[in-house]
N, C-alpha and C positions, 0 to 999 in steps of 0.2 A: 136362626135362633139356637139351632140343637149344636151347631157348632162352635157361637159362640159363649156357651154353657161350659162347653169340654174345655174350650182354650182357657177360658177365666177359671177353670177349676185347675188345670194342671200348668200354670205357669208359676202358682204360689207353693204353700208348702203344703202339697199333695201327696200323698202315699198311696199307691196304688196297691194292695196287697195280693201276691202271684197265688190267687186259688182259684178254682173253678171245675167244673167236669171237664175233661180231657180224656178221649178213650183212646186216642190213638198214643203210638208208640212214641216215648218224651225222653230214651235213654237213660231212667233216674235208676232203674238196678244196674247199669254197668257204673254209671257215676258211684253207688254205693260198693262198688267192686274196686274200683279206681281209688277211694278213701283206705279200703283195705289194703290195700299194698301198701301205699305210701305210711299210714301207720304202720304195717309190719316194717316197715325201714327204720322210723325212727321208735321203731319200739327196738329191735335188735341194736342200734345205735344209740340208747340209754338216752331220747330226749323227746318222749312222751310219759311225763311225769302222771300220773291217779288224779293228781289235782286240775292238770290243763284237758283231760278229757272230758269235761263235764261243762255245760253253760244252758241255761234258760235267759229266754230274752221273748218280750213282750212285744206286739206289733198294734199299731194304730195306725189308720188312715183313711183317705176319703178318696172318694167318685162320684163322678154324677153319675153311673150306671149305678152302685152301691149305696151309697151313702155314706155317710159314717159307718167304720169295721173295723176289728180288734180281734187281736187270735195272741197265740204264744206255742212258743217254739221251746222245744227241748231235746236236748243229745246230749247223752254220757254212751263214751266210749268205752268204759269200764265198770260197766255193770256189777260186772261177776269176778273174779277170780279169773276165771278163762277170757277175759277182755271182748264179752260181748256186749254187741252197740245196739242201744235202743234209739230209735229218733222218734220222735212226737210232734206234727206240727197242726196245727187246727185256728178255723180262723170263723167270723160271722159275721154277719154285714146286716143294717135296717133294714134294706130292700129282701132279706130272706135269703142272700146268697151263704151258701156255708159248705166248710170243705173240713177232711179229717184225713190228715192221712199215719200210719204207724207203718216203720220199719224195723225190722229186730235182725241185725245180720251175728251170728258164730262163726268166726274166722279162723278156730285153731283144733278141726279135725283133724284125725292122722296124723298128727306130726305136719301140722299146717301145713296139707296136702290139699283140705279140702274144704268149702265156705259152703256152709247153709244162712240161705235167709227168706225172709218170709215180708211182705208187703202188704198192705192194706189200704182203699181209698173211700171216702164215703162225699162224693159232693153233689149241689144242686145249686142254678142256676136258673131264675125261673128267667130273667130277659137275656140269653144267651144271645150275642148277634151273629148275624148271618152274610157276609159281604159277594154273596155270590161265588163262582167258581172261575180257577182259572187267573192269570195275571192281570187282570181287569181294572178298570181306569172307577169305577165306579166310588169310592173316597170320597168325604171322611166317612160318609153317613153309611149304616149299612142297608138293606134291601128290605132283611125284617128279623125280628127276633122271633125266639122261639123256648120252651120251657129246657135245659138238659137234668138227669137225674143220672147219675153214674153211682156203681158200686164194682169194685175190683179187690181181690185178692190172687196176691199168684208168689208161687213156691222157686225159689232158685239153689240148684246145684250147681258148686262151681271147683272145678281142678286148680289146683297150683302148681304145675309141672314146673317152675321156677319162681320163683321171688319175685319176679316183674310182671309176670303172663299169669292171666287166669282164662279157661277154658269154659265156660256156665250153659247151662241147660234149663230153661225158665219155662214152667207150664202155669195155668189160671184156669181162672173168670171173670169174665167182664160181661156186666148185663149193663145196658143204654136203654132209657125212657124218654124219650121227647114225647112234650106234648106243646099247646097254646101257650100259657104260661101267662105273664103281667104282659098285656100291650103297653106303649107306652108314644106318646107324642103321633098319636093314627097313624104308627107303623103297622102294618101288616102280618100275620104271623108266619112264619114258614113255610108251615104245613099247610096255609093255606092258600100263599103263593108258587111255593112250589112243589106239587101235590105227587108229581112224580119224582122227584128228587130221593134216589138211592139212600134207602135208611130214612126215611122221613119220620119213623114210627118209632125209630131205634132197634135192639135188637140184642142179643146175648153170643158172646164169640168166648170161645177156648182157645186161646191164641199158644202156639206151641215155639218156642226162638233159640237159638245157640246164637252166641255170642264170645267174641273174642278179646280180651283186654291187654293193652300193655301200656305200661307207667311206670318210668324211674324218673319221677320228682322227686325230691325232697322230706315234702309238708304237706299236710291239707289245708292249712289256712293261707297261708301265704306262701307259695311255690316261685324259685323263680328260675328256676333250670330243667329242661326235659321235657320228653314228648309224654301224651296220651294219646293213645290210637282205640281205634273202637272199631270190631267188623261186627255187621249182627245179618241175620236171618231170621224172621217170625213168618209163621203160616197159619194162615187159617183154613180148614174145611169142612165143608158138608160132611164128611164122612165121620166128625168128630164131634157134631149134633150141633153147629155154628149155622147161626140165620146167612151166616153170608161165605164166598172163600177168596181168598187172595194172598199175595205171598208180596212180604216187604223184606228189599236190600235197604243198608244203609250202611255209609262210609263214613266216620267222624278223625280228624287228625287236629293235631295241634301241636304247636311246638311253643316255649316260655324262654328266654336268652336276657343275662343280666347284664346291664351297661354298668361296666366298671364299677366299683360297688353296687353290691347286690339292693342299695334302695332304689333303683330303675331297673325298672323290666320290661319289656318287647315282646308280647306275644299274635300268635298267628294261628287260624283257623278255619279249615279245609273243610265241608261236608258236604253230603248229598243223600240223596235218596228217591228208591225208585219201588214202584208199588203194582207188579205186576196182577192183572185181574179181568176180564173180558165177563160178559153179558151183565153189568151192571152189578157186579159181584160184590162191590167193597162203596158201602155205606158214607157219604159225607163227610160224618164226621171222625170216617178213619182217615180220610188224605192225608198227602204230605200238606204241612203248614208252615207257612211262615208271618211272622209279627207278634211282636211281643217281648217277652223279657232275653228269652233263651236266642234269638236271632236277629231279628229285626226290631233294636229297641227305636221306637219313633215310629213304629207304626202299633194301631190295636192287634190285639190278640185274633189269632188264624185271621188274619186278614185277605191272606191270600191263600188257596186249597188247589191241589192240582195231585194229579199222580207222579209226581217226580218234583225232583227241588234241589238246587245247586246253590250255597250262600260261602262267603267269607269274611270271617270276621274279623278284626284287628284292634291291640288294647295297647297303650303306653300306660304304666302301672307305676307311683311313684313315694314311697313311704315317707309320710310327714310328721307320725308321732308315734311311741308306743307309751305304756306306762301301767302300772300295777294296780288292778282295783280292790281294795283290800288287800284280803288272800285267796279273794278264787278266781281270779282270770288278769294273764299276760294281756292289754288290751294294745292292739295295732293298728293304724287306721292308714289308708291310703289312699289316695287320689289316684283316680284314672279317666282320661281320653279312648275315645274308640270311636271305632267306622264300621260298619257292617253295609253289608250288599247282597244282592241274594233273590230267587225269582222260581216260580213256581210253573211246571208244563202240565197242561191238560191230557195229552194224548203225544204217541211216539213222534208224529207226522210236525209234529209243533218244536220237539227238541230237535231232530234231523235238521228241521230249514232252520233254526235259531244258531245251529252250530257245524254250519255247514261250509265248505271251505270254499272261499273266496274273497275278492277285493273287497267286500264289505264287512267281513267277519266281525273284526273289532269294531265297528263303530255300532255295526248293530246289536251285538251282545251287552257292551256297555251301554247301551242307549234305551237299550229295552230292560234293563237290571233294575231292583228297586234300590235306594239308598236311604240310611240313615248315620247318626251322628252324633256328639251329647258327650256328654262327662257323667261322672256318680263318684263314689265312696264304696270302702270297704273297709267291713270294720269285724273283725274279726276277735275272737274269744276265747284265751285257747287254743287248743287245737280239735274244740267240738264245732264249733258254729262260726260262719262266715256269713256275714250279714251285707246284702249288695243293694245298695240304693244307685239307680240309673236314671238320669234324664235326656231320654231322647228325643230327635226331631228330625222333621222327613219334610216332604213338597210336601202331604197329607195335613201334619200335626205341627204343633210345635210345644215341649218342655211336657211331653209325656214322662211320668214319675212312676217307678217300679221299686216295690221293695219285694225282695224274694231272697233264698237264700244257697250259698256256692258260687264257685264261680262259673259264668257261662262256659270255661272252659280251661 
């Protein structure tokens, strides 16, 4: 029954809206670092007019874990004089779910040498689900939900030793509250099923990260030439008054290539990430994750949780209209196809044999890989806001509906 609720809600015109507590690392300051550049390109190349950096756009939609939920979105690129970007996105659902986040980046210290910005989240979740740990067969349903409460601010410094690189230094806080939260359909709560489960209480981390960016696209809104590379390091420790400590790598690439006229595009997308931590150190709902909007569209959110995570994504991109809304936004909209793949390892011993050299290699790395699939829209404003509606489908799901906003990549 619980499944065929989700399937008849998200086959029609379903909007999923991308909020929720999320403590672990989601890459959304290097993406806001990754916008900087590309507008300092086409701010130095005279084609980011005052007028295309600005857009508000409204969100509606439904779920059966939400219900009916409505937020709105706002970004002006050009605040001030000094072309600092504010973003505002907030959103609130029946069921009590609700999310806030503010970012406010300055891009043009020293002689645009150097980017301060500053972040903000405020969300809660009271039926957060929980699908277990590990690449697990355990889908669609999950095992049991549980309350999340998140609050984050955290401060970033960042170098511009060239026009395409930025160099960044991000410190915080992040405090996690789970508790019981709404039961729903005699699922179980978390904390009650799994009592010893890492972070079950939550917990408050200072998470400390350098990160590296490079970007020669274009645009922000619609890119169709050029790489994004992302290297990062966060740590966390006991010694910096954090309930937990652990140290995460993570690798993001992608490249964007235009077929013959620039209204086809062909992009590709490389990540990984590995979450070093022993005696029980790093908390649930820090893992790597996968499912959701950002990787694995076609499956639910952290569907999968493991210390380590390998996915590829892939987009054909194909512009069907633009046109003038009034006077305050170029409007674009595009069609896109995609494939994503991608899998989650519990422990060293699990990626060693999964990728270990011999006559089985390939069949059992693709065989054990998750997949999903699907098409969406992008409809983009400007050059403030990029609006992504996704619908994807897995062995799991089928015609999962995401609106959230960027592109995954």
């Amino acid at each position: 029954m619980r499944r065929f609720a989700r399937l008849a809600a998200s086959v029609g015109v379903v909007l999923v809206l991308d909020s929720g507590a999320v403590a672990r690392e989601n890459l959304d300051t290097e993406s806001m670092l990754s916008n900087v550049i590309q507008q300092g390109a086409m701010e130095s190349g005279g084609e980011l007019a005052p007028s295309a950096g600005w857009a508000v756009l409204p969100q509606l939609g439904y779920s059966p874990e939400k219900g009916p939920n409505a937020g709105i979105k706002f970004t002006d690129r050009n605040a001030t004089s000094e072309r600092l970007t504010v973003d505002v996105d907030g959103s609130f659902a029946l069921k009590q779910q609700r999310n806030l986040n503010l970012g406010v980046v300055a891009p043009h210290f020293l002689d645009d040498k150097l980017i301060a910005m500053v972040e903000g989240e405020y969300s809660l979740d009271p039926t957060k689900e929980f699908f277990g740990l590990g690449n697990n067969e355990v889908g669609p349903d999950p095992l049991s939900t549980n309350e999340e409460r998140l609050f984050s601010i955290l401060g970033t410094l960042a170098l511009r030793p060239w026009p395409r690189v930025t160099l960044a230094l991000t410190g915080g806080f992040t405090d996690m509250r789970i508790r019981r939260g709404e039961l729903e359909h005699d699922r179980p709560s978390t904390e009650e099923l799994f009592p010893d489960l890492a972070g079950i209480h939550g917990g408050h981390t200072n998470p400390l990260a350098v990160s590296l960016v490079f970007n020669n696209r274009e645009e922000i809104t619609r890119p169709t030439r050029g790489w994004n590379v992302i290297l990062k390091i966060q740590h966390v420790n006991h010694n910096l008054d954090n309930d937990f400590q652990f140290t995460r790598y993570i690798f993001d690439g992608s490249y964007l290539y235009p077929l013959m006229t620039r209204r086809q595009v062909v992009g590709l997308r490389i990540g990984g990430e590995y979450i070093d931590a022993k005696n029980r150190r790093v908390p649930f709902y820090e893992l790597s994750s996968l499912g959701g909007s950002q990787n694995l569209r076609g499956f639910f959110y952290d569907r999968f949780l493991g210390t380590s995570r390998v996915m590829i994504n892939g987009e054909y991109r194909q512009k069907l209209v633009d046109f003038d809304f009034f006077d305050f936004w170029h409007v674009r909209l595009d069609g896109v196809v995609f494939g994503d793949m991608g899998r989650v390892f519990f422990n060293e011993r699990e990626f060693s044999r999964e990728f270990k050299v011999d006559s089985k290699l390939v069949p059992r790395v693709f065989g054990d890989f998750r997949y999903s699939y699907g098409g969406g829209l992008r409809i983009a404003l400007g050059e403030a806001i990029l609006a992504r509606i996704d619908v994807g489908f897995s062995n799991e799901e089928t015609g999962l509906t995401y609106l959230t906003f960027g592109h995954i990549f």
